[in-house]
N, CA, C and O atoms as CSV, one atom per row, in Angstrom:
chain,resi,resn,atom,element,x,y,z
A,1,UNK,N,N,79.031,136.954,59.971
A,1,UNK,CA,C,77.753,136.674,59.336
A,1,UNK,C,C,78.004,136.015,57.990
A,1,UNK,O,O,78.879,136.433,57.232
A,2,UNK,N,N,77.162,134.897,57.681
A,2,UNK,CA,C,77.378,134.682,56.413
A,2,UNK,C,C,76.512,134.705,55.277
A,2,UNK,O,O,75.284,134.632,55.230
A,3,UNK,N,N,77.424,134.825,54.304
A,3,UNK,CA,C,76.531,135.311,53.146
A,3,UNK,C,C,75.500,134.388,52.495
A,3,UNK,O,O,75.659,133.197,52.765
A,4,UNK,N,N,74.263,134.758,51.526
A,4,UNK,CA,C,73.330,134.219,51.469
A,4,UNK,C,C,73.980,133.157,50.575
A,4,UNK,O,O,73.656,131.973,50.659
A,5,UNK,N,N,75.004,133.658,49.624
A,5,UNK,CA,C,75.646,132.020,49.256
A,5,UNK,C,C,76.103,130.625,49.914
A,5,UNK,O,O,76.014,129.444,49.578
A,6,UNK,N,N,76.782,131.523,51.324
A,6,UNK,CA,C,76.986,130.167,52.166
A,6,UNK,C,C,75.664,129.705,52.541
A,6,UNK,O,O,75.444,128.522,52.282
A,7,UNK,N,N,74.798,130.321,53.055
A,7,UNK,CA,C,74.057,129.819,53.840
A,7,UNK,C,C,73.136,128.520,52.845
A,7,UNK,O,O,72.853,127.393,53.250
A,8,UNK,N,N,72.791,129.149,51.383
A,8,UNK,CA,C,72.047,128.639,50.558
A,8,UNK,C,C,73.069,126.947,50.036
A,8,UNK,O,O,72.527,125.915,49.640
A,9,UNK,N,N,74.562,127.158,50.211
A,9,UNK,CA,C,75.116,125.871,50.041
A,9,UNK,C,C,74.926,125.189,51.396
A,9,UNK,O,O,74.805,123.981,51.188
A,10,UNK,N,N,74.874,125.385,52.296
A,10,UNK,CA,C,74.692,125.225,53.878
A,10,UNK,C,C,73.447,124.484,53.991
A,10,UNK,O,O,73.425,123.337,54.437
A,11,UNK,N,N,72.546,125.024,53.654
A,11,UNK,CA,C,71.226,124.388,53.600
A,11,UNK,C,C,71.778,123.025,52.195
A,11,UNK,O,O,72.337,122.090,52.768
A,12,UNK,N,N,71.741,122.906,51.341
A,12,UNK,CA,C,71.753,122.136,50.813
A,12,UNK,C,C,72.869,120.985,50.944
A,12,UNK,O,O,72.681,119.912,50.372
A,13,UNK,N,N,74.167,121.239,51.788
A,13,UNK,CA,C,74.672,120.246,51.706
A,13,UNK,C,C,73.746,119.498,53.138
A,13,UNK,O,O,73.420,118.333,53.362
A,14,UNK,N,N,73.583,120.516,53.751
A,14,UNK,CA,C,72.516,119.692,55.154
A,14,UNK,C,C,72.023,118.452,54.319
A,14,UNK,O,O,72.491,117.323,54.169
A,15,UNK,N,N,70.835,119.123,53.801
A,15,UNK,CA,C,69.651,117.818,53.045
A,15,UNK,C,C,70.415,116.971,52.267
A,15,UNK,O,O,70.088,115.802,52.470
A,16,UNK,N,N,71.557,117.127,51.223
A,16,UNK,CA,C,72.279,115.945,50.362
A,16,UNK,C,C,72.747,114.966,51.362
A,16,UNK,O,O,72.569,113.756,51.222
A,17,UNK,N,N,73.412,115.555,52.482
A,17,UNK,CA,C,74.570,114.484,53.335
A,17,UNK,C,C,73.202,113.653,54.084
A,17,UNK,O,O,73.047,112.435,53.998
A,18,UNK,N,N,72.406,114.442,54.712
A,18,UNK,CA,C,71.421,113.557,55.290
A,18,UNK,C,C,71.043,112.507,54.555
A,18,UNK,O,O,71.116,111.334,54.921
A,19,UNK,N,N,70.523,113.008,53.229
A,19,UNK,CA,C,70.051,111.603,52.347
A,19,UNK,C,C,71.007,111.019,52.315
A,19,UNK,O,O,70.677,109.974,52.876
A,20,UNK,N,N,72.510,110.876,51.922
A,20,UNK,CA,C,73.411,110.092,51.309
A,20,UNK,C,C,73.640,109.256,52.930
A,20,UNK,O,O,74.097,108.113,52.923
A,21,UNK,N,N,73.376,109.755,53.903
A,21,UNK,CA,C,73.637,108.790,55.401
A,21,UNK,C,C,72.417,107.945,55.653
A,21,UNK,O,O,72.433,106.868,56.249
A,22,UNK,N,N,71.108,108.675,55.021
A,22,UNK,CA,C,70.388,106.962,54.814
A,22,UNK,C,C,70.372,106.155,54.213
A,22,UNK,O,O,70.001,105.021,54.518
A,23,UNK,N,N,70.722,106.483,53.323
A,23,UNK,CA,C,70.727,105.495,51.795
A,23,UNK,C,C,71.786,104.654,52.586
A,23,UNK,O,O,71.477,103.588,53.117
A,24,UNK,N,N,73.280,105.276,52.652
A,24,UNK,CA,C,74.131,104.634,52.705
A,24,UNK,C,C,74.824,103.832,54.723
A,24,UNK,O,O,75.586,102.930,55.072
A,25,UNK,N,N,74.336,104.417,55.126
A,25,UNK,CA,C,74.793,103.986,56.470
A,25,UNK,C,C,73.765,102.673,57.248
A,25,UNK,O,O,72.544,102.822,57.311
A,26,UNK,N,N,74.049,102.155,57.476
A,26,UNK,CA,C,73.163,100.624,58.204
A,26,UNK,C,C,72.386,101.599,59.610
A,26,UNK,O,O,72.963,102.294,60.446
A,27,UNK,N,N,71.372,101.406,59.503
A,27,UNK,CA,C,70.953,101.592,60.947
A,27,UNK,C,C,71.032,100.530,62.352
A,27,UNK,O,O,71.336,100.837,63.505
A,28,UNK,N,N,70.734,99.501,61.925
A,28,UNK,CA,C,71.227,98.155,62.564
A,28,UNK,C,C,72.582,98.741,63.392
A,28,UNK,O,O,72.572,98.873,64.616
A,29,UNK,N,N,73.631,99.039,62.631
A,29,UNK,CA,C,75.067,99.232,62.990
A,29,UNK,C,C,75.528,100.276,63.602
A,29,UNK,O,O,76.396,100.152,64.466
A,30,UNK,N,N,75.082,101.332,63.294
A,30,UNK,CA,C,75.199,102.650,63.587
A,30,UNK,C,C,74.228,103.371,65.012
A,30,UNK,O,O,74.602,103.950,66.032
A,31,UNK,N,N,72.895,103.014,64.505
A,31,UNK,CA,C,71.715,103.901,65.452
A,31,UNK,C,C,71.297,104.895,64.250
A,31,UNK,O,O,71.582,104.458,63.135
A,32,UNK,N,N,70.819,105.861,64.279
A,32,UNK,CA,C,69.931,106.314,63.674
A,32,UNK,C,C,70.550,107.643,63.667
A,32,UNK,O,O,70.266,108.387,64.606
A,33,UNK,N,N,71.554,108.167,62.525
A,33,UNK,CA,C,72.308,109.250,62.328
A,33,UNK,C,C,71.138,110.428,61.129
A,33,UNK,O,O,70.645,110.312,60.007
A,34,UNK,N,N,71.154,111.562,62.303
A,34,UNK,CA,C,70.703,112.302,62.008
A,34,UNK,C,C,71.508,113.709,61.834
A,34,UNK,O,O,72.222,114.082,62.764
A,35,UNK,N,N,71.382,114.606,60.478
A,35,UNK,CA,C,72.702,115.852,60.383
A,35,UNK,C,C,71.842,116.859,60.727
A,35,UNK,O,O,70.877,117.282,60.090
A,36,UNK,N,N,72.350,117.272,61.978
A,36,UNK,CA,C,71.361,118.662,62.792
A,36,UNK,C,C,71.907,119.991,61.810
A,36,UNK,O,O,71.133,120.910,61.544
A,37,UNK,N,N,73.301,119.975,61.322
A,37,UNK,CA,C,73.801,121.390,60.836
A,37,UNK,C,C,74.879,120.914,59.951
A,37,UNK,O,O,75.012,119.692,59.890
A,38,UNK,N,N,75.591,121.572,59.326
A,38,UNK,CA,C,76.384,121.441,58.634
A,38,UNK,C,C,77.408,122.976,58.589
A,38,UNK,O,O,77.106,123.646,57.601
A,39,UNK,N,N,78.213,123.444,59.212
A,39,UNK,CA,C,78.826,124.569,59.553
A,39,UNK,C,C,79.787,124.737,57.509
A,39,UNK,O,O,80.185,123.693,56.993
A,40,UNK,N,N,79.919,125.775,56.926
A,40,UNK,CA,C,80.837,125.805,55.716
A,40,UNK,C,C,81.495,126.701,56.190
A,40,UNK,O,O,81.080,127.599,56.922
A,41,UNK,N,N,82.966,126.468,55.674
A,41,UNK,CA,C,84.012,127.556,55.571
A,41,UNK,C,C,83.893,128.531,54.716
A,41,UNK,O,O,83.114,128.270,53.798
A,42,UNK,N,N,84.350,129.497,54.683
A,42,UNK,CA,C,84.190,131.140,54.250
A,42,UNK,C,C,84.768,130.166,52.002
A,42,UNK,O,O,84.091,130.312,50.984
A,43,UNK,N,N,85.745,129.580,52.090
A,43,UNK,CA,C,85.738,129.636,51.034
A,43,UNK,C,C,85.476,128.405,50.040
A,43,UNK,O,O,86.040,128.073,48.997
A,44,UNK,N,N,84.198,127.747,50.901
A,44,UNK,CA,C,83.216,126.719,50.724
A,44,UNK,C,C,84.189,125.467,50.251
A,44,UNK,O,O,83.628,124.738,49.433
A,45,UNK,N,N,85.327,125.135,50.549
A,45,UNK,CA,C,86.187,123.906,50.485
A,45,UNK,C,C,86.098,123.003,51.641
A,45,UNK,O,O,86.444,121.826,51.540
A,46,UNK,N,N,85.645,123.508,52.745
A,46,UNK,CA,C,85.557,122.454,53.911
A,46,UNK,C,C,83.744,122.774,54.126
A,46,UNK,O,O,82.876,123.450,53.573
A,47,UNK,N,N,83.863,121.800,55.309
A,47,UNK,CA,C,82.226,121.866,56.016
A,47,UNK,C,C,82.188,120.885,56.945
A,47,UNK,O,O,82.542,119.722,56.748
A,48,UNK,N,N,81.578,121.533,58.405
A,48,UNK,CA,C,81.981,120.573,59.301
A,48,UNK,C,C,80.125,120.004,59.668
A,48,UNK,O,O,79.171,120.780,59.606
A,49,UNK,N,N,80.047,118.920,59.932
A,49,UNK,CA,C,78.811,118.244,59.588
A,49,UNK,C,C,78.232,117.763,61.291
A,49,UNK,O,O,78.480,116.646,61.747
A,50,UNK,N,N,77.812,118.332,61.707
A,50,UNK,CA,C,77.126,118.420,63.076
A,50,UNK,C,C,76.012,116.964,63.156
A,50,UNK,O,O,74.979,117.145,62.513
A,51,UNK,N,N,76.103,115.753,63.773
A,51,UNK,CA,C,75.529,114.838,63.628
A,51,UNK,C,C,74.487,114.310,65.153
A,51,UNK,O,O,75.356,114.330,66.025
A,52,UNK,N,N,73.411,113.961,65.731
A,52,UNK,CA,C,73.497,113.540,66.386
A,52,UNK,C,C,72.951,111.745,66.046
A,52,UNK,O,O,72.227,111.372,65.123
A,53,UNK,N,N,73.549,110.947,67.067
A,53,UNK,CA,C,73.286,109.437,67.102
A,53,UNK,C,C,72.230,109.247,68.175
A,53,UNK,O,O,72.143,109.897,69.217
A,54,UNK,N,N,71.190,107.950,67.641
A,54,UNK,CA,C,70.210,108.295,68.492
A,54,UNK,C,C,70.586,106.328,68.527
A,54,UNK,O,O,70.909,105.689,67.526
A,55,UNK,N,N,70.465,105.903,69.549
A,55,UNK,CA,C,70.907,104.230,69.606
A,55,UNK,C,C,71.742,104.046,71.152
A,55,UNK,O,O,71.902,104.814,72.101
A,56,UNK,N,N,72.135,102.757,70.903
A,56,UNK,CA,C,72.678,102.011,72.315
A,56,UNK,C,C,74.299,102.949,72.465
A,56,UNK,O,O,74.899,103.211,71.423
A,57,UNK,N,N,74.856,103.366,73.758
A,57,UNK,CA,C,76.389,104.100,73.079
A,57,UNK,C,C,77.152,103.486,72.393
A,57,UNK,O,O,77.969,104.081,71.690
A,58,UNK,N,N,77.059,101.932,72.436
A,58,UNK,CA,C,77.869,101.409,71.343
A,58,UNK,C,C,77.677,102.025,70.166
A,58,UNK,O,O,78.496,102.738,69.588
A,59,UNK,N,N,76.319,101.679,69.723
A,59,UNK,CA,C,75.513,101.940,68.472
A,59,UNK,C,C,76.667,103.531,68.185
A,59,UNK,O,O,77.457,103.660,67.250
A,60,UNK,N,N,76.437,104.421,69.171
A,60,UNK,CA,C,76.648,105.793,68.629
A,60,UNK,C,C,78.219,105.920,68.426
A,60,UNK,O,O,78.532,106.894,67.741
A,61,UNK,N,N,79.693,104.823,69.064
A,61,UNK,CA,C,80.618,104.826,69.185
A,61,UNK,C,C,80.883,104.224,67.642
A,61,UNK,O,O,81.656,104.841,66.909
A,62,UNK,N,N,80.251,103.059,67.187
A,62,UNK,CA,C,80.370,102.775,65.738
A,62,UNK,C,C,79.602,103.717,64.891
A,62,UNK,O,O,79.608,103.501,63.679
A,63,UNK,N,N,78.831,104.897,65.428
A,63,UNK,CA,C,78.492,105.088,64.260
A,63,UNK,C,C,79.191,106.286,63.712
A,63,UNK,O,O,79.239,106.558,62.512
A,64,UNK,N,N,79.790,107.060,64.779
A,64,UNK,CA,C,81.020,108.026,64.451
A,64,UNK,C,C,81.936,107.341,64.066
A,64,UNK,O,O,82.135,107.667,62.896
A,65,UNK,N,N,82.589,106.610,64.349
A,65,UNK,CA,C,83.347,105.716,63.783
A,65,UNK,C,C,83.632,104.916,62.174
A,65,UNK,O,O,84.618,104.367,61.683
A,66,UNK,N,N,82.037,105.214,61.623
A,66,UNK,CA,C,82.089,104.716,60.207
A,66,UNK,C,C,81.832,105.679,59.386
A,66,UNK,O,O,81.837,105.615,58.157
A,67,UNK,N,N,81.595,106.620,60.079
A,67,UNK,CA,C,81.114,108.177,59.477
A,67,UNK,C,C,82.385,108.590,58.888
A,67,UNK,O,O,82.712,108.847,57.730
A,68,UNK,N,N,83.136,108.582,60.215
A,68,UNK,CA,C,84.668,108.774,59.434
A,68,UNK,C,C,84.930,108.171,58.736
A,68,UNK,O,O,84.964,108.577,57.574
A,69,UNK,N,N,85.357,106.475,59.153
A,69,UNK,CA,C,85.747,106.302,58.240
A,69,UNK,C,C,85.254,106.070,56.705
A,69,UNK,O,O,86.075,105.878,55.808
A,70,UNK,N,N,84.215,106.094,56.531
A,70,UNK,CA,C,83.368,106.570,55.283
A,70,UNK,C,C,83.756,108.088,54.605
A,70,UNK,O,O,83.785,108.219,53.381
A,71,UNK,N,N,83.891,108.604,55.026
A,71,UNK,CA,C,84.285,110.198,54.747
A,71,UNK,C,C,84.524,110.377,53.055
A,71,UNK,O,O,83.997,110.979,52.120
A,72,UNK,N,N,85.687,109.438,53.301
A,72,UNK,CA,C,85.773,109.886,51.383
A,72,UNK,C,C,84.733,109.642,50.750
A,72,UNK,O,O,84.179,110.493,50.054
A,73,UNK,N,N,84.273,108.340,50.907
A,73,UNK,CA,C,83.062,107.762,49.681
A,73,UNK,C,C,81.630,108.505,49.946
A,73,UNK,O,O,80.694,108.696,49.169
A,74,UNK,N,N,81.810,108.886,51.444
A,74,UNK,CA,C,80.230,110.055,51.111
A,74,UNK,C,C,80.192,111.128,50.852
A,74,UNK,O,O,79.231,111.716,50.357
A,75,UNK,N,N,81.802,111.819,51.300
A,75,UNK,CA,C,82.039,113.121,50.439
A,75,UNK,C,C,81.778,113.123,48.608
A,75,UNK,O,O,81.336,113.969,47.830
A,76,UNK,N,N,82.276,111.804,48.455
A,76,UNK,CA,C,82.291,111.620,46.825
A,76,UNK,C,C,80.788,111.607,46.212
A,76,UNK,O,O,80.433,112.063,45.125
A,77,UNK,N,N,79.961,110.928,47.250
A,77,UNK,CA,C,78.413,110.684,46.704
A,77,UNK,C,C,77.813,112.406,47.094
A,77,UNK,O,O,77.065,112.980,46.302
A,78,UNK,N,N,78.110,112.835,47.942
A,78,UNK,CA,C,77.635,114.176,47.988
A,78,UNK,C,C,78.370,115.157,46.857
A,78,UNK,O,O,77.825,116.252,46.717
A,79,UNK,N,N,79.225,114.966,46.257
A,79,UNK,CA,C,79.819,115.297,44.887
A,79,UNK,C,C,78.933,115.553,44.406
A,79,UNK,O,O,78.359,116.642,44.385
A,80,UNK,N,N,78.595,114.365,43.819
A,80,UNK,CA,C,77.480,113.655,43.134
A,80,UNK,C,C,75.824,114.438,42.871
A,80,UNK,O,O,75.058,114.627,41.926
A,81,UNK,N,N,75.863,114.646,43.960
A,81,UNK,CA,C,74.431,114.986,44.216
A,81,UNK,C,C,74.389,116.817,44.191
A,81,UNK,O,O,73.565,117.627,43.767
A,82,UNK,N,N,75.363,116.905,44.691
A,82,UNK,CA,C,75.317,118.395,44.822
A,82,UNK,C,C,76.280,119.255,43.447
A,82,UNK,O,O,77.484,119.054,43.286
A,83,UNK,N,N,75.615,120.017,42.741
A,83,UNK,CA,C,76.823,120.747,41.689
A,83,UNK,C,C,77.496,122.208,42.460
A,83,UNK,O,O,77.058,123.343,42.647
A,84,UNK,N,N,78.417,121.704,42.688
A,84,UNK,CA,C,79.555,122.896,42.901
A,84,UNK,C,C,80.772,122.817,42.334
A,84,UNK,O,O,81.029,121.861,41.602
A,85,UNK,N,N,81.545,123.638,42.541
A,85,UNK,CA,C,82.776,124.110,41.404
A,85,UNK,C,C,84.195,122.729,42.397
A,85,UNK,O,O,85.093,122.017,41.946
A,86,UNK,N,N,83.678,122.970,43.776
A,86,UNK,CA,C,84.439,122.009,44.923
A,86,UNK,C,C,83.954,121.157,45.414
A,86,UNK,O,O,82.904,121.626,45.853
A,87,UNK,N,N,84.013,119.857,45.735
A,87,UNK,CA,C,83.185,119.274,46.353
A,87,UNK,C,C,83.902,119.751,48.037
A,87,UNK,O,O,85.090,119.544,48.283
A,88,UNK,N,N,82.917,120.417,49.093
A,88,UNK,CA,C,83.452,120.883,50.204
A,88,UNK,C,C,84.378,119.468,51.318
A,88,UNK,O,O,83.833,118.402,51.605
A,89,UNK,N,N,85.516,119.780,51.667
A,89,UNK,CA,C,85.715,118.197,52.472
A,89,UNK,C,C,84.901,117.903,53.649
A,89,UNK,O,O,83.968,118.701,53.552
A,90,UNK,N,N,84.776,117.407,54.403
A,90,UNK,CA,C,83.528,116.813,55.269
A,90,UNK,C,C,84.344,116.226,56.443
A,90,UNK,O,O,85.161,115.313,56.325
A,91,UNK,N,N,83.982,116.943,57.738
A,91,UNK,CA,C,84.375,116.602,59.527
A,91,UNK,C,C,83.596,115.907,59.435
A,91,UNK,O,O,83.159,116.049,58.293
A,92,UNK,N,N,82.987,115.053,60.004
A,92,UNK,CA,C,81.701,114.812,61.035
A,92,UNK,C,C,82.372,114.931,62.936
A,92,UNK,O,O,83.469,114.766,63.470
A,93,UNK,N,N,81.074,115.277,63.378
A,93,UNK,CA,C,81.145,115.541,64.862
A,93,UNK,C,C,80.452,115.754,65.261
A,93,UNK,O,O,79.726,116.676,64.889
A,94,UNK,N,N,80.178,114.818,66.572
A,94,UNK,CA,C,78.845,114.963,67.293
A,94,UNK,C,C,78.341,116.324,68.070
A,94,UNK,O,O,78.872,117.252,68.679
A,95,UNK,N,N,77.203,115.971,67.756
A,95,UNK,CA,C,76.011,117.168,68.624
A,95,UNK,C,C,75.412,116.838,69.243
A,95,UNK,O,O,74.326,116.387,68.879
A,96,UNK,N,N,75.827,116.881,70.681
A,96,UNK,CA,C,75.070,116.478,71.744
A,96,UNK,C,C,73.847,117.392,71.961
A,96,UNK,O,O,72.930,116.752,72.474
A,97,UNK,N,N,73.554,118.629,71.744
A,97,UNK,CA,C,72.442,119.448,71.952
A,97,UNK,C,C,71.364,119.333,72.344
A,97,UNK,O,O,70.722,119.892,73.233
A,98,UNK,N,N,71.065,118.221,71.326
A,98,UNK,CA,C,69.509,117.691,71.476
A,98,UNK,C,C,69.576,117.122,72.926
A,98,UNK,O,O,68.507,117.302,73.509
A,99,UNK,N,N,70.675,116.383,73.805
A,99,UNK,CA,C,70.688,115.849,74.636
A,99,UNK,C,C,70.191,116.547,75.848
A,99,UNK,O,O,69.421,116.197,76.742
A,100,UNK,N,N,71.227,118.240,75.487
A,100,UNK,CA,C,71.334,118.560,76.382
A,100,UNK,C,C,70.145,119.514,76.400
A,100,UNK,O,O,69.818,120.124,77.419
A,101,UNK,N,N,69.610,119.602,75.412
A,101,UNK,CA,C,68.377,120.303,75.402
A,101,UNK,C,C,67.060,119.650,76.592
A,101,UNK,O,O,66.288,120.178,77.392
A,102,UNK,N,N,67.373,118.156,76.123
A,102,UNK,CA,C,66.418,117.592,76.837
A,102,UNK,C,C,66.482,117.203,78.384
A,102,UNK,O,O,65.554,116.963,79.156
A,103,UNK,N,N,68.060,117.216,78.632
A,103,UNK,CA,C,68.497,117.222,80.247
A,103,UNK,C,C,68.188,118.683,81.056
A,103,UNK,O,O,68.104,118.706,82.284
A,104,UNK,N,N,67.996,120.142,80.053
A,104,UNK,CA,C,67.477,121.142,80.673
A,104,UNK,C,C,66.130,121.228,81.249
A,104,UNK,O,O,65.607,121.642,82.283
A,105,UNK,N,N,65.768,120.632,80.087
A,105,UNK,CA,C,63.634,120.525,80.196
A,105,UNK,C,C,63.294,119.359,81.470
A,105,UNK,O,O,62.196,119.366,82.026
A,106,UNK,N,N,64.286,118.458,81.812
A,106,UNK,CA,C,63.953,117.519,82.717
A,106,UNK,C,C,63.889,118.283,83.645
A,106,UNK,O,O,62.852,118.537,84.257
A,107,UNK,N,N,65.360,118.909,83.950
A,107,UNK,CA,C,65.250,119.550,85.396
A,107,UNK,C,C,64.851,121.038,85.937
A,107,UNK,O,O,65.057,121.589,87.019
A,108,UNK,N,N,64.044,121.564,84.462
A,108,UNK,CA,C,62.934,122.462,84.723
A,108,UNK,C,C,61.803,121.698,84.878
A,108,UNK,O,O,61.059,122.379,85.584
A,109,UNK,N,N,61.176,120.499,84.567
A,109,UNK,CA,C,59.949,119.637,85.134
A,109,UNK,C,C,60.479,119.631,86.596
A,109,UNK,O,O,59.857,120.323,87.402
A,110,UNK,N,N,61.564,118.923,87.031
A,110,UNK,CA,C,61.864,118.591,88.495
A,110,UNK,C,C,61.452,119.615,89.411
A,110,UNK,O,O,60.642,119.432,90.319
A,111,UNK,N,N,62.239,121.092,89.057
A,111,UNK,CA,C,61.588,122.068,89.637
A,111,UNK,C,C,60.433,122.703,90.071
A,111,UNK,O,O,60.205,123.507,90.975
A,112,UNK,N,N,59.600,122.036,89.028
A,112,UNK,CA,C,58.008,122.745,88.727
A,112,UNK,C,C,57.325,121.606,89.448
A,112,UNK,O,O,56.222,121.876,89.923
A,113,UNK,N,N,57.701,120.613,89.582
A,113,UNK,CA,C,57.406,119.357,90.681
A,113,UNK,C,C,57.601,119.851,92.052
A,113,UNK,O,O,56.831,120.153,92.963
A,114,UNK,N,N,58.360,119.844,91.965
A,114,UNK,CA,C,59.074,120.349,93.548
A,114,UNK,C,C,57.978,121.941,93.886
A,114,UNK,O,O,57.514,122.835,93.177
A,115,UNK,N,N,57.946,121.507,95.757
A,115,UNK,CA,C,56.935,122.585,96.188
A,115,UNK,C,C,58.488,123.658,96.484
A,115,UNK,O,O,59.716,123.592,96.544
A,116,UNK,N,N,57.305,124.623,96.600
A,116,UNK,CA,C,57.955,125.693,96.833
A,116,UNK,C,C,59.060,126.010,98.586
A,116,UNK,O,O,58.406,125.810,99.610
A,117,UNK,N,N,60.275,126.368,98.755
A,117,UNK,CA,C,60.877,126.122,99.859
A,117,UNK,C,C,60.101,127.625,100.397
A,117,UNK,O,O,60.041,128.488,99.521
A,118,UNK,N,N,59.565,127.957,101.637
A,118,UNK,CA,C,59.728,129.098,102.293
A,118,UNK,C,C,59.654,129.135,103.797
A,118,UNK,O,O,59.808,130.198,104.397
């Protein structure tokens, strides 16, 4: 379980990194990067940044792709924005969830379509 400190840096690096990926990331190039979560380590130096890409798979193959390699300079702008004693280092990695959230709900419609076998 974590403590209300993580959670309260948790929540806030969520909202900083999100802003600093619109400001700074092309949508054109990328697709439309959205930060579902942001996981912190127990001794708030790392944080792994849960992303999903919403675009063509290219779109979503460059846009992990610049995420990384961006890493330092948006870790640095989330510095920036956020006051802590560390600036936490920054994964990114996709979250398919939403996907699969929505491939569940399809094939509970399919079902509820479908007559009953007896």
């Amino acid at each position: 379980m974590q403590s209300r400190r993580q959670q309260r840096v948790r929540e806030l690096l969520k909202r900083a990194i999100g802003e600093v990926i619109r400001r700074e990331i092309p949508v054109h190039q990328s697709g439309l990067v959205s930060v579902n979560d942001v996981g912190v380590a127990g001794d708030l130096q790392s944080a792994t940044v849960f992303v999903s890409i919403l675009g063509t798979p290219e779109q979503q193959k460059q846009g992990i792709a610049l995420l990384r390699q961006e890493r330092k300079r948006l870790q640095s702008l989330v510095g920036h924005a956020v006051v802590l004693k560390y600036t936490p280092q920054l994964h990114f990695v996709v979250d398919d969830s939403i996907a699969q959230g929505n491939r569940i709900l399809d094939i509970i419609q399919e079902l509820e379509k479908s007559p009953p076998a007896t």
